[in-house]
N, C-alpha and C positions, 0 to 999 in steps of 0.2 A: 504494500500500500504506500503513499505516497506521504510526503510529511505533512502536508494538509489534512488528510485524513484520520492520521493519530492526533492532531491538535484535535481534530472535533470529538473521537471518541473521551481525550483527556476532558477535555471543558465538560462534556456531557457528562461523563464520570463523577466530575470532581462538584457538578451543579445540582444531579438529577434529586436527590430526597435530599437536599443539603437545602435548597430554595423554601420548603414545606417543615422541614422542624429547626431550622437555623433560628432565623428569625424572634418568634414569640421564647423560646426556651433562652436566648442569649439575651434578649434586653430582659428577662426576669431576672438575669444572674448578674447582667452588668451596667443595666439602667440606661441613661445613656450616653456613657461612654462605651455602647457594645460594637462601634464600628473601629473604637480603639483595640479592641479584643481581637477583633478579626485581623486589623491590622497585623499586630505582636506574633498572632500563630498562621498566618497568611505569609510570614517573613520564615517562619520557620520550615514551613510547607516549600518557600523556595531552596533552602538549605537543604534539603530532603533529594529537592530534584536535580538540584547539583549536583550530588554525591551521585544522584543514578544516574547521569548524564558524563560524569568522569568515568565511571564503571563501564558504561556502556563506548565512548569511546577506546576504553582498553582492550574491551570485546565486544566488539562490535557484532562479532555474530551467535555470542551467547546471552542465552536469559539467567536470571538470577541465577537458579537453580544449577546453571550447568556452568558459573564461573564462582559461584559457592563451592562448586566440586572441584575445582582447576585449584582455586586459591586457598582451601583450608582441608579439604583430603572429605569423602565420603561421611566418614561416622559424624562427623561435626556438623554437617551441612544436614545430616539424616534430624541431628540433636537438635538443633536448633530448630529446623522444620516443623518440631513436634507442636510450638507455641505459634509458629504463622500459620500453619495450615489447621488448628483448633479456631484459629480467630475470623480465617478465611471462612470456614463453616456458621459459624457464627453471624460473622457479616453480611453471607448474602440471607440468610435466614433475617437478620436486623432492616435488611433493605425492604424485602417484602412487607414484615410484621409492621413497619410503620406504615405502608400502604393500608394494608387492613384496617390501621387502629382508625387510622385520617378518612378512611369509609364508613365503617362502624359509627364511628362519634360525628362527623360532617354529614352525611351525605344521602346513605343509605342506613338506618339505625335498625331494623329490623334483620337485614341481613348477615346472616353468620361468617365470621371475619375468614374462616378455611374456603370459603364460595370463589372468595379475591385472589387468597394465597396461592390455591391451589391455580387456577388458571395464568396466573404472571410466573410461577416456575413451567406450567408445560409451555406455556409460546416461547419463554425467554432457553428452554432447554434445545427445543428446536431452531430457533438462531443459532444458538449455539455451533449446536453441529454444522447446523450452512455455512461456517467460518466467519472470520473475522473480515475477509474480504467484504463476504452481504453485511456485516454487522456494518462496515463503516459507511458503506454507500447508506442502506438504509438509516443511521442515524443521521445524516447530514441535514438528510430532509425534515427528519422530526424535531432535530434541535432549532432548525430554522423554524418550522410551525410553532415549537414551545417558547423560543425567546420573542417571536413577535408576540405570543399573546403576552405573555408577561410583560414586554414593556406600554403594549397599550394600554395594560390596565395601571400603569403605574404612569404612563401618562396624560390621561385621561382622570386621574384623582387630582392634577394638578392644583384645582380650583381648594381641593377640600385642607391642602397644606395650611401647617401653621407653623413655621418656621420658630414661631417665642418656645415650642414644645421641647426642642432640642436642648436648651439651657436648666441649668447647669451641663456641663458636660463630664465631670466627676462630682455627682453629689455627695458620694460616700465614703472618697478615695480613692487609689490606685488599687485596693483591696478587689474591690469588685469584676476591675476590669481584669484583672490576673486569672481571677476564676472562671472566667468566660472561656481566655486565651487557653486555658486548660482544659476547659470545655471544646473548642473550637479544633482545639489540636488533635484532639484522638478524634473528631469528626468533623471537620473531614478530612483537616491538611496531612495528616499522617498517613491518609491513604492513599496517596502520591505512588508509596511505595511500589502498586499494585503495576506499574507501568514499567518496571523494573523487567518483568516477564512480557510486553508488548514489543517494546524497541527493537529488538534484533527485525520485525515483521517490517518494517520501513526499508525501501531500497530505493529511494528518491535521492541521489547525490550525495555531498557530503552532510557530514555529523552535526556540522555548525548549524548547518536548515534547519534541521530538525531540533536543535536544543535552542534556536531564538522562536520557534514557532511553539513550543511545550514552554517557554516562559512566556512566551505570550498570551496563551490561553489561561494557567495561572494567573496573571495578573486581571485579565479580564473575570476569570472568577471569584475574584475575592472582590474586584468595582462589585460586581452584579448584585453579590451579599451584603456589600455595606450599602450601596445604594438602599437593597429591599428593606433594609433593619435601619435606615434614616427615615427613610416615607414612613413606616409602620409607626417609627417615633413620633412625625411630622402630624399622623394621622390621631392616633390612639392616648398619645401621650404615655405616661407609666401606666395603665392598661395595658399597652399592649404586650408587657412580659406573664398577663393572663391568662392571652390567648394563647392557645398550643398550636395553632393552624393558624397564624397571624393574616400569613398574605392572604388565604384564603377569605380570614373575615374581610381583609381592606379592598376584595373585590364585590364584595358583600355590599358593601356601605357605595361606592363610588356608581354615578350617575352622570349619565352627560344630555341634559332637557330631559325628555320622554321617550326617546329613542332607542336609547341603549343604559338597560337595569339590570338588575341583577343577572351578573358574566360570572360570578361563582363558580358554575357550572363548567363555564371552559375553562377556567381558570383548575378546577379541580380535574378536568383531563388531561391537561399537559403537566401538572405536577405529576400524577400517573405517569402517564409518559417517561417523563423524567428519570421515578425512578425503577422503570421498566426496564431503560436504557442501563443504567447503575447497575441491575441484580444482572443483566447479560454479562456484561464486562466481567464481573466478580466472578459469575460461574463461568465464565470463559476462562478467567486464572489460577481459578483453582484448582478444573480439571488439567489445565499445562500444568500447572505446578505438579501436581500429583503424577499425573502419567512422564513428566520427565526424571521424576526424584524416584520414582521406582522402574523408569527404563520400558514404557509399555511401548509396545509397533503402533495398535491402534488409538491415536490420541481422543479418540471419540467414544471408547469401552466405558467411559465413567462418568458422562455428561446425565446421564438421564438418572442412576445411582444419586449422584450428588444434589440433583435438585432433590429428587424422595427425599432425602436427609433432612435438606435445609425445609422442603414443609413441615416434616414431622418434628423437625426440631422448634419451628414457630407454633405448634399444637400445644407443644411443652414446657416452654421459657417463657410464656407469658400471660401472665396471671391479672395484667391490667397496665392501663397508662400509666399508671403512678409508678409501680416496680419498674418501668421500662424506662423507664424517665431516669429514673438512679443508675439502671446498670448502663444507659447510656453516657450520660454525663459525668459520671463514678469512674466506676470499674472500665470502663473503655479504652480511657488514656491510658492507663497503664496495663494494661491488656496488650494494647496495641505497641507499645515502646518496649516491650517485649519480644513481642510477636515479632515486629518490623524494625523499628530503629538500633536497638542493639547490633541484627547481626550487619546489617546495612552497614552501620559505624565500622565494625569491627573489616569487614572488608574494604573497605575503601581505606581504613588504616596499614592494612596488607599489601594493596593494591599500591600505594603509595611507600611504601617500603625496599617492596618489590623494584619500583621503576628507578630507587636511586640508586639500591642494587646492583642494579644492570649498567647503571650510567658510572 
């Protein structure tokens, strides 16, 4: 695929449920300095992509997994596996489950949240396998349908701004915003990592294209988030760290004459969308991960296994918004800096060892 194309699945990636519980969960934790928050772990998230982006120039034709194995020897890369590929499981199961909660509680309250789950693991299990190739044409065109609506409807609230609502912008200290940024870092900027296993799929020229066009999608997804999380301020005031589904209310509320009312609705299908796109990508890296670290011919043996997984593990790990809300916001970060930044750190300290080695 081309570097263009990996920029769109990154941004898609790194946007799709992150636009839907970002927002209202981070101005309750950091008021409003929550665009300071994003900022702080938005910087981090590029530190992240650095590191994959030096790795991956070193190897350019390996994934994680397979210059884990070049540069620390088998057992170690199996050991460490054990904490990304548990969180991996985890994750795309996290992606769905918030689909469900954001149907259940918004949308459709009657219907049983496995109705949702189960149908976004079989479509996204069947892209899957169609490769990555159809994954990238076909999100190009959904990202594009998903970001016009969202900026129409956030342009279109213009009238309803009130800019005096942003002030203070640390009412209660640095404290707050720190918590966000620690909030914000294990979801989403930490999962940068996930691209670590994409890169080698690019054969669009040199390396340099492709690492100004992956910071550049980065950077436009953290504008996208603070933009959303300044209107929702602009809009709701401290309310809106109330709402769990923020943007979704501020589509809610916004009118333009008698014309155009409650957009909700679309608004609530491209968040779907979104992060439709997000559980593809995931179960697309899981089953690489998995089928390269045990060495399978057919990389396709374990796509449809691993979605079962990640349903029946959304059957089981979730007992209500409130528990989910903790082990996201909690247990995540460091979950995840586990999982991923450790060994991440750890190689690219090798990898850098290695090269003055040689020099």
């Amino acid at each position: 695929m081309s570097a263009y194309q990996m920029g769109v699945l990154f941004f898609v990636f790194m946007t799709g449920s992150s636009i839907i519980n970002i927002p209202g969960t981070l101005i309750g934790k950091a008021d409003n300095g929550s665009w300071l928050s994003l900022l702080l772990s938005g910087g981090i998230g590029f530190l992240i992509l650095i590191c994959i982006l030096f790795l991956h120039r070193r190897f350019p034709t390996m994934t994680f997994v397979q210059y884990s194995r070049h540069l620390m020897g088998t057992p170690l890369t199996i050991l460490f596996s054990l904490f990304t590929i548990s969180f991996l499981l985890q994750m795309q199961s996290a992606i769905v489950n918030d689909v469900g909660l954001f149907m259940v509680s918004s949308m459709l309250r009657e219907t049983p949240m496995y109705a949702f789950t189960f149908l976004i693991f079989a479509i996204s299990s069947v892209v899957v396998r169609a490769g990555i190739e159809v994954m990238a044409r076909m999100f190009t065109l959904t990202m594009i349908l998903t970001s016009i609506s969202i900026f129409f409807v956030l342009i279109i609230a213009i009238p309803d701004y009130n800019p005096a609502l942003l002030l203070p912008i640390l009412p209660k200290g640095i404290k707050p915003v720190l918590h966000g940024a620690y909030f914000t870092f294990g979801f989403p900027y930490v999962e940068v990592f996930l691209f670590s296993m994409l890169l080698p799929f690019v054969n669009d020229g040199p390396t340099r294209k492709l690492s100004k066009t992956m910071l550049f999608a980065l950077g436009i997804n953290i504008l996208v988030l603070c933009l959303s999380v300044i209107c929702a301020i602009m809009i709701f005031g401290s309310f809106a760290g109330e709402k769990p589904y923020v943007f979704f209310s501020l589509a809610r509320v916004v009118e333009f004459q008698e014309i155009i009312q409650r957009i909700e609705s679309i608004i609530g299908m491209s968040l779907i969308l979104g992060s439709f796109m997000k559980t593809t990508i995931t179960l697309y890296v899981l089953n690489l991960y998995l089928s390269q670290l045990f060495r399978f011919e057919n990389t396709q043996t374990l796509v449809m296994p691993l979605a079962l997984i990640g349903f029946f593990m959304g059957l089981v790990t979730v007992d209500g918004a409130t528990e989910w809300g903790y082990i996201v916001t909690t247990i995540h970060p460091v979950w995840t800096f586990a999982a991923f930044i450790i060994p991440l750190l750890l190689l690219t300290v090798i990898a850098l060892f290695k090269k003055k080695t040689a020099n």
